[in-house]
C-alpha positions, -999 to +999 in steps of 0.1 A: +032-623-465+022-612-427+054-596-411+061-602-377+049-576-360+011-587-378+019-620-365+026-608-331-008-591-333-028-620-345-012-639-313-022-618-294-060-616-303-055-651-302-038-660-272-039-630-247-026-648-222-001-669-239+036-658-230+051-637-259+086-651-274+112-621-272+122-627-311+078-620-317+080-584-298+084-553-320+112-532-313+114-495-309+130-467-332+125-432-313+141-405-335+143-375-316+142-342-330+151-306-311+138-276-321+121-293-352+084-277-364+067-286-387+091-272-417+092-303-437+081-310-469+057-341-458+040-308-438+030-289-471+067-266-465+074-260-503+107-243-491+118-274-469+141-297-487+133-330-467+138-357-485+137-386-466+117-376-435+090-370-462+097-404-472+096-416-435+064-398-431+048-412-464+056-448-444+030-445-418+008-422-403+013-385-398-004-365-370-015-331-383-027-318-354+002-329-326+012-308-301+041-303-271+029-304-237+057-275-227+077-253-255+112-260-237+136-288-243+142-303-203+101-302-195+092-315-232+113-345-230+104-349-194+065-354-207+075-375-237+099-402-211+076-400-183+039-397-197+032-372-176+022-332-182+045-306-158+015-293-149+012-326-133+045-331-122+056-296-111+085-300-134+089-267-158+122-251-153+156-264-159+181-274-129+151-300-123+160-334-121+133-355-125+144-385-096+148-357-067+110-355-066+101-389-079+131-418-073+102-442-082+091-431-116+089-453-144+103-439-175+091-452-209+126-467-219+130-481-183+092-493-188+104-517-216+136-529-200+113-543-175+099-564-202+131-578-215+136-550-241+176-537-241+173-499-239+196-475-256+200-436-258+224-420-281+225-382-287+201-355-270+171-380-255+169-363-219+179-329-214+212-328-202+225-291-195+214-265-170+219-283-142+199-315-154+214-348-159+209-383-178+190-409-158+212-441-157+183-462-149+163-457-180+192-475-202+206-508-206+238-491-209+251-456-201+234-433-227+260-422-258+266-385-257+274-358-282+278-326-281+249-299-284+265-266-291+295-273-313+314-249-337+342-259-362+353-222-372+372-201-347+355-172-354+326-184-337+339-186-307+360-152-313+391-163-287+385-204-286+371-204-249+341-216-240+310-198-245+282-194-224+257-219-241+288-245-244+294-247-203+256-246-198+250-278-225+278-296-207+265-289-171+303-269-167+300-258-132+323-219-123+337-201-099+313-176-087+319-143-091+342-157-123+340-133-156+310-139-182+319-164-207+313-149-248+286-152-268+293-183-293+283-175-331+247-175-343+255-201-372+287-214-393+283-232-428+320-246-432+328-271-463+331-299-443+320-339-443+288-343-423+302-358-394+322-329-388+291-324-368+275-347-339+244-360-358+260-372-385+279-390-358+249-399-338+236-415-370+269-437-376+261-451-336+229-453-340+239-478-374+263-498-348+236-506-326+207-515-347+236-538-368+247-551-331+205-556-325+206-576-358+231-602-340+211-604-311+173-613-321+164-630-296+165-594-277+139-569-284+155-529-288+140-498-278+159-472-291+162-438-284+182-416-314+180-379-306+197-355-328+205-320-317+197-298-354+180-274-357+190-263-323+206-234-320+235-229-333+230-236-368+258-252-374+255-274-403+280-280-435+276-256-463+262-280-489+229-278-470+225-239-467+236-243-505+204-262-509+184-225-505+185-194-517+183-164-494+162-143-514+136-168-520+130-180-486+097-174-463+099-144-439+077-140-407+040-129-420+033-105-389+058-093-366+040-076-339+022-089-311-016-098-314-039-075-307-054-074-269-025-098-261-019-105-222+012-095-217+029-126-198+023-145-235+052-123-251+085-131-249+113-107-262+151-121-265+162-147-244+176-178-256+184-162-297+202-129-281+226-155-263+245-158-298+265-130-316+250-111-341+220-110-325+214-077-308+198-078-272+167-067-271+147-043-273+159-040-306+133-054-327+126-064-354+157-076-362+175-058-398+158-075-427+197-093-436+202-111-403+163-123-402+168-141-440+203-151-423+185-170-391+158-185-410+181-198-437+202-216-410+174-229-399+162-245-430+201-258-436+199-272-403+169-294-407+182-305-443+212-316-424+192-336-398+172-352-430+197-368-443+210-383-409+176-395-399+175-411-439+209-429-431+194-441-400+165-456-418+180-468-447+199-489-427+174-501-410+159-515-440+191-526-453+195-546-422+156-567-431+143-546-393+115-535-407+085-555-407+093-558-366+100-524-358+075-490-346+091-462-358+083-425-343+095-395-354+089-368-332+101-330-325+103-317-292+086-282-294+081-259-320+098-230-330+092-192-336+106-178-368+100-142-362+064-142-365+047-124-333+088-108-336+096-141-315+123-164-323+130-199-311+102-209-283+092-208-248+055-192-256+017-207-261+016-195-295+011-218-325+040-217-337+060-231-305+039-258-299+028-278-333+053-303-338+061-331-363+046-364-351+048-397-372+039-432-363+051-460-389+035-497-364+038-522-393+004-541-390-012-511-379-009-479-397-013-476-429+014-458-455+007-427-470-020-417-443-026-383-421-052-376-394-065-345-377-064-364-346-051-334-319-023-352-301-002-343-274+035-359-268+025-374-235+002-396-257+032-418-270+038-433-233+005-451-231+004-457-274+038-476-276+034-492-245+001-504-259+017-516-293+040-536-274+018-553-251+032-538-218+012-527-189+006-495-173+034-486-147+023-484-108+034-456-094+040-422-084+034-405-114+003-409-133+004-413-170-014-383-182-016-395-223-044-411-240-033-443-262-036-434-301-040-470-314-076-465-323-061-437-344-035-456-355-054-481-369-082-454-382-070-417-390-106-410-387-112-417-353-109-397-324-100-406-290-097-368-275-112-336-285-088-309-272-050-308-269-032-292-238-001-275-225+012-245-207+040-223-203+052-205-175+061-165-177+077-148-140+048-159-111+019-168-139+012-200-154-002-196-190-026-232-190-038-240-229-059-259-249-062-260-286-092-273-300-097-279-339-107-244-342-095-223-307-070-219-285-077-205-255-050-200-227-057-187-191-032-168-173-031-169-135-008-174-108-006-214-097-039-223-067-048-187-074-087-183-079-103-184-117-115-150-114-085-132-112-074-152-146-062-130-178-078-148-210-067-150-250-088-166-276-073-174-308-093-183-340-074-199-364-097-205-389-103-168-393-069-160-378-040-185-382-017-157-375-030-151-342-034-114-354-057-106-324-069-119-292-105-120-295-115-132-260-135-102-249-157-104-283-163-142-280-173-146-240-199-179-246-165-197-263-145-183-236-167-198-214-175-233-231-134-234-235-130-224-199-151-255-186-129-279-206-104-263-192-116-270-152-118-303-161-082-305-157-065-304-120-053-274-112-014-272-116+012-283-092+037-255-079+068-257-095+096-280-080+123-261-063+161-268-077+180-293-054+218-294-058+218-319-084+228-359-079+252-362-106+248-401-122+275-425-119+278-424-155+287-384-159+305-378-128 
């Protein structure tokens, strides 16, 4: 028996110009993930206890080789809803709101409300913190919020006021000159029911509105479900750090930078040191107890989000949405874990910039696949838009993805050869591209000339650890990687910070 999205296929190849029946258009299921690598058991993590994203994954097809365009939450999601690279954009600090620059832009949910698709965002789909804000035209209805940083034990916040990360999350504007608010807790691990925490809430809306989609068939959902673990803080209920035990879990394999590293590619502190225990830096490594500590939070955190996401989907087949509905999982950025002595992101490294990437397009992928397709997350603009039949936006942001559908429909086939992002560290720009084999990352400042560029070279199949930069000792792949490189326009100058327009709908 053909399900409908098949159907809508075979009408299509049929018919191309015929007009496409709302009820015949496959909806949209974007789960969402912050901070999530590739840590899951579906990935070949024999710690990971993952049960139902590995059974998500084993649905449809899962990218091997996908990669983040930036390793930071606001520019990330910026390149996944708008298509388009910051290096394109000019988009790669927080305080940036996208709409400042370009009022005009076409953002992937807005993209299908054009087309008669009914748009929702629950839980952490833009950034929202930092002084950047939702973007009330992308939704059919103002976006669901829930909170980010969120603590249950009073301990954690030490005297009950606000922390520092909770008044940045929730764009909480001060006095100046006003005192430093504390340092909120590291992790928790009360005994309490799941939604004691927002994505277990999250999950429950997310239920609502694909039981209140199942009412309404005639309209077509795209669906935006982001969930907030394993984002600092690990706050998570305690059955799911009981899930591991400390002494058994995986600790960082080298903790010191490469060799013949450039300097701007190392980052020390920063977003980890803004939670207590954590020492500020430069006290590194970190005592062996609070390492195992951090990394088991992080393992109870994504364990948490599994069984949110498996809710999510189980109802979605409970509810017979299935055979009509694309399905992508994907993580924002990747996530240090002490190796290189880095934690959380904001780096070219491997490690910060591999994320989990499945497609499940009934009709069109295949269960139980994987391809070695490199991938990059402004590639699921142009794919879904593609799947669903929609054209390419006008105007003035280009769409810098490549579709995937070839891939999707063979996991042999390739459609690019080379993946890309960047990262910026004080007044240079680190521009990257990963090949099967390399990565190779040139450090300048933004219009200055190639010459005065600092190289790496990393070889992972010799070197997965990134143990050494071996750019000096390689200079005719330096210089075949290099031309790739030129092929792509040089970077725009970052977007200066505007007093922020605050939406309607979180004034």
């Amino acid at each position: 028996m053909r399900s409908a999205f098949a159907i809508f296929l075979l009408v299509l190849l049929l018919a191309p110009h015929a007009p496409i029946s709302a009820a015949a258009r496959p909806n949209i299921l974007l789960i969402l993930v912050d901070d999530l690598k590739p840590t899951l058991g579906a990935y070949g993590d024999r710690t990971a206890i993952t049960p139902h994203l590995d059974r998500l994954a084993a649905r449809g097809l899962r990218f091997d080789a996908a990669y983040c365009n930036q390793a930071v939450c606001a520019s990330s999601r910026y390149t996944l809803l708008l298509g388009t690279r910051s290096t394109t954009t000019g988009l790669y600090q927080f305080g940036r709101n996208f709409r400042d620059t370009y009022p005009d832009a076409v953002t992937l949910p807005q993209l299908f409300r054009r087309h008669g698709y009914r748009a929702e965002s629950m839980g952490k789909v833009f950034h929202v913190g930092h002084g950047t804000y939702d973007d009330d035209a992308s939704w059919s209805l103002p976006a669901h919020k829930d909170l980010v940083i969120e603590y249950l034990d009073p301990a954690s916040t030490r005297d009950g006021s606000p922390t520092n990360e909770q008044a940045l999350f929730t764009n909480l504007r001060r006095p100046p000159g006003s005192s430093p608010l504390p340092r909120g807790a590291a992790w928790e691990a009360p005994d309490v029911p799941d939604d004691a925490y927002a994505d277990a809430r999250v999950a429950a809306h997310a239920i609502s509105r694909l039981r209140a989609a199942k009412e309404n068939p005639a309209e077509p959902f795209f669906l935006a479900v982001g969930f907030v673990r394993p984002h600092l803080p690990f706050s998570a209920p305690k059955k799911y750090w009981d899930l591991y035990d400390p002494a058994r879990l995986p600790m960082p394999a080298r903790e010191t930078a490469p060799v013949g590293v450039v300097p701007a590619a190392m980052k020390r502190g920063g977003e980890i040191d803004a939670f207590f225990p954590v020492p500020k830096p430069p006290v590194q490594p970190y005592p062996e107890e609070l390492k195992r500590r951090l990394i088991h939070g992080y393992y109870a955190s994504t364990s948490y989000v599994d069984a949110q996401i498996g809710r999510v989907m189980t109802a979605l087949d409970d509810l017979k949405l299935t055979d009509n509905t694309i399905v992508v999982l994907w993580g924002d950025h990747g996530w240090h874990l002490g190796d290189l002595g880095i934690w959380t992101k904001h780096t070219n490294f491997e490690q910060a910039n591999r994320i989990p990437l499945v497609v499940i397009a009934p009709g069109v992928t295949r269960p139980g696949t994987s391809t070695g397709q490199l991938a990059e997350t402004v590639d699921l603009y142009p794919t879904l838009a593609a799947l669903a039949h929609l054209p390419h936006p006008s105007g003035p942001v280009p769409l810098d993805g490549i579709n995937l559908v070839p891939v999707l429909k063979n996991p042999a086939a390739r459609v690019r050869d080379h993946a890309y992002h960047c990262f910026p560290r004080g007044d240079s720009l680190g521009r990257a591209i990963r090949t099967d084999r390399y990565r190779l990352v040139e450090w300048k400042k933004i219009g200055a000339p190639a010459d005065t560029a600092q190289i790496e070279l990393y070889d992972y199949a010799d070197d997965p650890v990134e143990s050494r930069n071996i750019a000096a000792e390689q200079p005719a792949i330096v210089a075949e990687l290099r031309a790739i490189l030129a092929t792509h326009p040089e970077a725009r100058k970052a977007v200066a910070a505007k007093p922020p327009v605050i939406p309607a709908s979180q004034k």
